[in-house]
ROBATOR-737903 format. One record per residue: residue number from 1; residue in three letters; x, y, z of N, C-alpha, C, O, CB in turn. Coordinates in pm, whole numbers. Atoms other than C-alpha are relative to their C-alpha. Last residue first. Glycine has a CB too. Example, Ala and Ser with C-alpha at 12.3 -4.5 7.8 and 13.67 -1.06 7.14 Angstrom:
REM ROBATOR-737903
 kolpa gufi    n_u    n_v    n_w   ca_u   ca_v   ca_w    c_u    c_v    c_w    o_u    o_v    o_w   cb_u   cb_v   cb_w
     2  SER    -82   -119     -6   1367   -106    714    -77    109     73    -26    220     90     41     46   -142
     1  ALA     89   -119      0   1230   -450    780     90    120      0    194    118     66    -99      3    125
END
This chain:
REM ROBATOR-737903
 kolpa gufi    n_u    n_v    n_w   ca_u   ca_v   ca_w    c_u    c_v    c_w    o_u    o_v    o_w   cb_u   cb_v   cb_w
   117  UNK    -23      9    118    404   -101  -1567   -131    -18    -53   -148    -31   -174     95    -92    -29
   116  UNK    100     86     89    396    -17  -1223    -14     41   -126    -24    160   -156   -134     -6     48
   115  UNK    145    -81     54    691    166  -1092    -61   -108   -113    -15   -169   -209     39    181    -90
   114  UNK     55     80     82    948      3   -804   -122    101   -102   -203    177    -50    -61   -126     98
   113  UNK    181    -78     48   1136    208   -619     28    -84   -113    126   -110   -183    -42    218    -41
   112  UNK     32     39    240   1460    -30   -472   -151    114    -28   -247    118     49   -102   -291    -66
   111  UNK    175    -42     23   1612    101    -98      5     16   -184     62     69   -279    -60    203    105
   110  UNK     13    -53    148   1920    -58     27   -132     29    -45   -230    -42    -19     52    -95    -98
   109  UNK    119    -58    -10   2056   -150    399     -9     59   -170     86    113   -226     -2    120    134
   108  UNK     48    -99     39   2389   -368    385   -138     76    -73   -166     52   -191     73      4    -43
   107  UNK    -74   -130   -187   2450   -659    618    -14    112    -70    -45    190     21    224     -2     85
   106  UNK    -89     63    -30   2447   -894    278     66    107     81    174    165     86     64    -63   -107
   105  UNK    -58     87     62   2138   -750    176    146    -16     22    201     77    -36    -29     19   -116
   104  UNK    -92     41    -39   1887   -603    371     96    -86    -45     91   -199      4    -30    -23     70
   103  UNK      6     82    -74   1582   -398    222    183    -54     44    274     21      8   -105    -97    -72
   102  UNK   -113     -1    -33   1401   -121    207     24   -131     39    -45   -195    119     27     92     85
   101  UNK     26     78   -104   1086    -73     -4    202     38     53    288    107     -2    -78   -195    -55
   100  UNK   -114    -41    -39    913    174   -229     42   -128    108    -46   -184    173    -12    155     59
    99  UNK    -15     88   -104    646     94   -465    143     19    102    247      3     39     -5   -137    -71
    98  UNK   -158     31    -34    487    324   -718     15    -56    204    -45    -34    310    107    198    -43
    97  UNK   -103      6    111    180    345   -932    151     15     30    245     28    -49    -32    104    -95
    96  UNK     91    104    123   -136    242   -714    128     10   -123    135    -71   -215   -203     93    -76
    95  UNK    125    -58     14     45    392   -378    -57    -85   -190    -25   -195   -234     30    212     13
    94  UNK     24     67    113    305    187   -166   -128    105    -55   -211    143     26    -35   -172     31
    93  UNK    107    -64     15    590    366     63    -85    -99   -121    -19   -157   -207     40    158    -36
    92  UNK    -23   -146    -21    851    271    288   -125     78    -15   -188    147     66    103     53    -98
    91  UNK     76   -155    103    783    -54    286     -6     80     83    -38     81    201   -164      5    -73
    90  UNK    123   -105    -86    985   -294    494      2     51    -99     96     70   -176     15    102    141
    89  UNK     -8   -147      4   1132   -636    330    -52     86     41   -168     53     64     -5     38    -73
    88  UNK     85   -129    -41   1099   -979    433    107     95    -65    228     79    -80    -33     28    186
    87  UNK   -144    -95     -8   1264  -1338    310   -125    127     11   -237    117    -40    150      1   -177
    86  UNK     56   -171     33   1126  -1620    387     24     88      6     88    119    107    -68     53     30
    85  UNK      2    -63   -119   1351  -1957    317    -88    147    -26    -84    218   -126    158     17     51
    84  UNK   -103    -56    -83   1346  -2176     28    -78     71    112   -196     51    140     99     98    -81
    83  UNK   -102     79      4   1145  -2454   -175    122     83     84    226     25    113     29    -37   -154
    82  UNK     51    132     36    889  -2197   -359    159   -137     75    251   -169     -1    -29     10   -223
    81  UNK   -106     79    169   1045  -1879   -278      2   -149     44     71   -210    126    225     66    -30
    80  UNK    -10    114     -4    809  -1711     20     87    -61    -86      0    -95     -7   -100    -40     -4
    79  UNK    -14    137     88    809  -1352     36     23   -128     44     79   -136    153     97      6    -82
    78  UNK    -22    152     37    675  -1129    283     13    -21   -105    -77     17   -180    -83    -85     27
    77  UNK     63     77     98    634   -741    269     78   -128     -2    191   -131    -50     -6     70   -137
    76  UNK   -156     96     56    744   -562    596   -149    -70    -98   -269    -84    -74    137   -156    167
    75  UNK    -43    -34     95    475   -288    727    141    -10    -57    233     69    -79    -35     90      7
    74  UNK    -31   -138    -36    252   -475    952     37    114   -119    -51    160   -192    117    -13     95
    73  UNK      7    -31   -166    215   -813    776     96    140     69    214    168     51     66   -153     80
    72  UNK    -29   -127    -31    208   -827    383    -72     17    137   -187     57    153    -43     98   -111
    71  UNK    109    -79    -51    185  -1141    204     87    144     22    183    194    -36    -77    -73    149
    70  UNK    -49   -107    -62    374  -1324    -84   -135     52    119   -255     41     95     45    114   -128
    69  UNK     64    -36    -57    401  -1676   -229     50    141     40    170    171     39    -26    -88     74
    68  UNK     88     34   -111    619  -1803   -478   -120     60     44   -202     88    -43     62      5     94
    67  UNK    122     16    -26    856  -1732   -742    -53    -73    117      9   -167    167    -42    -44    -94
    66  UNK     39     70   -118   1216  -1654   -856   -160      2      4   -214     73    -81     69     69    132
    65  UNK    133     -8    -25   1372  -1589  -1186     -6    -40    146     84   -106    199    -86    -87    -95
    64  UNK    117     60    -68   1724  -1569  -1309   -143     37     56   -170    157     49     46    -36     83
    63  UNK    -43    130     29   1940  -1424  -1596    -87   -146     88   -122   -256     45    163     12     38
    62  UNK    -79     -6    160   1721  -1094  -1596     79   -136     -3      5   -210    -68    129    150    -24
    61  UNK   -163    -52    -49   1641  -1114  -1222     50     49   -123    145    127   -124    116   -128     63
    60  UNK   -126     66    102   1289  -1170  -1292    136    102     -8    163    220    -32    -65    -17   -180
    59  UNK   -117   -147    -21   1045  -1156   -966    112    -37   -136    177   -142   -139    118     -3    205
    58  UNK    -79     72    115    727  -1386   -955    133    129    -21    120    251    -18   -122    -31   -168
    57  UNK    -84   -130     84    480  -1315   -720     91   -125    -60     95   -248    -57    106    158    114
    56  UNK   -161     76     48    203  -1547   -581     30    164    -75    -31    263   -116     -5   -194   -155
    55  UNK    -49    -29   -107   -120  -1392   -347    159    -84    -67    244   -135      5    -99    -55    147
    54  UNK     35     90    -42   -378  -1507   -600    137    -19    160    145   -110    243    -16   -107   -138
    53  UNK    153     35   -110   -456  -1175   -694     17   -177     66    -80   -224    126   -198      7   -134
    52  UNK    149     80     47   -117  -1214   -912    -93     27    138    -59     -1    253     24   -205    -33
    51  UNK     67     42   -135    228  -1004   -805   -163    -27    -99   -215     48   -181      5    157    160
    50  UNK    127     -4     65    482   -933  -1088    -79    -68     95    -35   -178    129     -7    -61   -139
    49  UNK     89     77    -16    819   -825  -1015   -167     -6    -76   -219     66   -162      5     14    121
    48  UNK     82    -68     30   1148   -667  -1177   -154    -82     14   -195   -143    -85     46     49   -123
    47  UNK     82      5   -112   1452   -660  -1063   -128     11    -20   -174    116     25     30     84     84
    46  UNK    171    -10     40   1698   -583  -1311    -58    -92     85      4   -197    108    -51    -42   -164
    45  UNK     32    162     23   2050   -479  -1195   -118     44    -30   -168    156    -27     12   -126    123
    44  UNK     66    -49    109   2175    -96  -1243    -82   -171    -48   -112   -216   -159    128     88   -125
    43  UNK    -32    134     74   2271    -48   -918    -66      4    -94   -161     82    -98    -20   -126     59
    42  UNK     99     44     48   2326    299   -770     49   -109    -42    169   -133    -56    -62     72    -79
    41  UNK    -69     58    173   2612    371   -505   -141    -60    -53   -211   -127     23    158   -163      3
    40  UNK      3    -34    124   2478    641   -228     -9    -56   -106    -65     -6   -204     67     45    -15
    39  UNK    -74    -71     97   2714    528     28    -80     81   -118    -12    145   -198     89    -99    -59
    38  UNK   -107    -90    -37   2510    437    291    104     77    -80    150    186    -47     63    -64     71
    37  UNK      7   -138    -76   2164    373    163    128    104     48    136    227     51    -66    -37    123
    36  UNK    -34    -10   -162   2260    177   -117     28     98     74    110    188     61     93    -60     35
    35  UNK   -102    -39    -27   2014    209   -416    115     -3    108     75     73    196    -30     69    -15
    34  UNK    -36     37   -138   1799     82   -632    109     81     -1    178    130    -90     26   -152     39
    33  UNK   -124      3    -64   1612    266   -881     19    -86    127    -61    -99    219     29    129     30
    32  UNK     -7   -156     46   1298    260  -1173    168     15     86    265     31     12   -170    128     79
    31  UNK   -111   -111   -105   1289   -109  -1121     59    126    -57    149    133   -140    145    -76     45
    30  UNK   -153    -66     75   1005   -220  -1304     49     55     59      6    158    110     14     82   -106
    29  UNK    -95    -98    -33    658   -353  -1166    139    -28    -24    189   -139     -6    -12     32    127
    28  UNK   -108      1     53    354   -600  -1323     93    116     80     13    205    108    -24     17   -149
    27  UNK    -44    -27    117     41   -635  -1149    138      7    -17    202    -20     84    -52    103    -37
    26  UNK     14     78     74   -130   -640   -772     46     73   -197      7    179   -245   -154    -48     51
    25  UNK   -119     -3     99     75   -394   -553    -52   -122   -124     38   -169   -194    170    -48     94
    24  UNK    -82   -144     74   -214   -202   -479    127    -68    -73    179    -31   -178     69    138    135
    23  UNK     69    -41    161   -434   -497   -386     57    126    -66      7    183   -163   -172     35      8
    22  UNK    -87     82    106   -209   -524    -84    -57    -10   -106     27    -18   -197     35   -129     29
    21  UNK     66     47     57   -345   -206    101     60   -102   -107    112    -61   -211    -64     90    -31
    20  UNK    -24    -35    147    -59    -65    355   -177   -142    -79   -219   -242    -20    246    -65    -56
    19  UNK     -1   -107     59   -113    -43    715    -31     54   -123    -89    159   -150     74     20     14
    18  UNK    -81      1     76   -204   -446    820    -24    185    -79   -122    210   -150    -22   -150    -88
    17  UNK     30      2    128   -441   -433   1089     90     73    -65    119    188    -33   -120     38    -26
    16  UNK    -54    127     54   -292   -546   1423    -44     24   -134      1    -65   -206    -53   -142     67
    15  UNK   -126     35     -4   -369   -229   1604    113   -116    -80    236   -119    -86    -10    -19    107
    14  UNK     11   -111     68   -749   -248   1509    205     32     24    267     14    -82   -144    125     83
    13  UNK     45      5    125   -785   -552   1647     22    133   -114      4    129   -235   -139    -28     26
    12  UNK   -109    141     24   -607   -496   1970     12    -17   -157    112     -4   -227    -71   -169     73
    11  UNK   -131    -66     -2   -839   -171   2010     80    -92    -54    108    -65   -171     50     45    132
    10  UNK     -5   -119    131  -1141   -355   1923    124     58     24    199     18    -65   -125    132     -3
     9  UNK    -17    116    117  -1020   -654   2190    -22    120    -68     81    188    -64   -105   -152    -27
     8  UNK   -166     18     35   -950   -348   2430     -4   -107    -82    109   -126   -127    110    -32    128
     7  UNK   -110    -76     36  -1298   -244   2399    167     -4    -34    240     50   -117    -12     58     75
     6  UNK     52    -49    168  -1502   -539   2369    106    111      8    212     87    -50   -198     69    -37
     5  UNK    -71    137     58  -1290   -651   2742    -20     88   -110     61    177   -133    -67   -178      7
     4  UNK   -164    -29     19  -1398   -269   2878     76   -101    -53    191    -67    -84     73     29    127
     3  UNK    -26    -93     67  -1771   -331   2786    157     50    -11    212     95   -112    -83     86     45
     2  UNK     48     64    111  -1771   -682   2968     17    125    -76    122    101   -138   -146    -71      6
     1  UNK   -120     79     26  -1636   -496   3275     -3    -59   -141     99    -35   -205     14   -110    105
END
């Protein structure tokens, strides 16, 4: 019995570990494209983050900025914004020089690639 608990806790444990490696998105990234999923229409805004080892990002809009905290549970990337609400996105895809995510903006679905700078 004691051998079948250890087991389904390792299982549990192993189920709950976060997919993607967050030391990948540490550094500077540039919005290569957004886009909205349903129609197609590109945007040509700037978007463009910067994630520290210390688990803060920093995102510059071009006229504005944001900053805070970030993690990465399952495969949605947390933000925090210092003083507001948390806002998630799902990754698509992350590898050491590009970042893919999808996210939800005013009821419409949109996917940004990000490439490290």
């Amino acid at each position: 019995m004691k051998n079948i608990a250890c087991c389904l806790f390792f299982c549990f444990l192993i189920s709950c570990a976060n997919p993607y490696d967050a030391t990948l998105l540490l550094g500077k990234w540039k919005t290569d494209s957004w886009i909205e999923n349903d129609s197609g229409k590109k945007f040509n805004n700037k978007m463009d983050f910067n994630f520290s080892d210390a688990e803060h990002y920093e995102i510059d809009y071009g006229s504005e900025k944001e900053k805070g905290k970030y993690w990465i549970s399952n495969d949605f990337l947390h933000t925090g914004e210092e003083g507001k609400a948390e806002k998630k996105v799902k990754i698509i895809s992350m590898s050491k020089d590009t970042f893919v995510f999808e996210m939800n903006r005013t009821g419409t679905l949109e996917t940004v690639t990000l490439l490290k700078q």
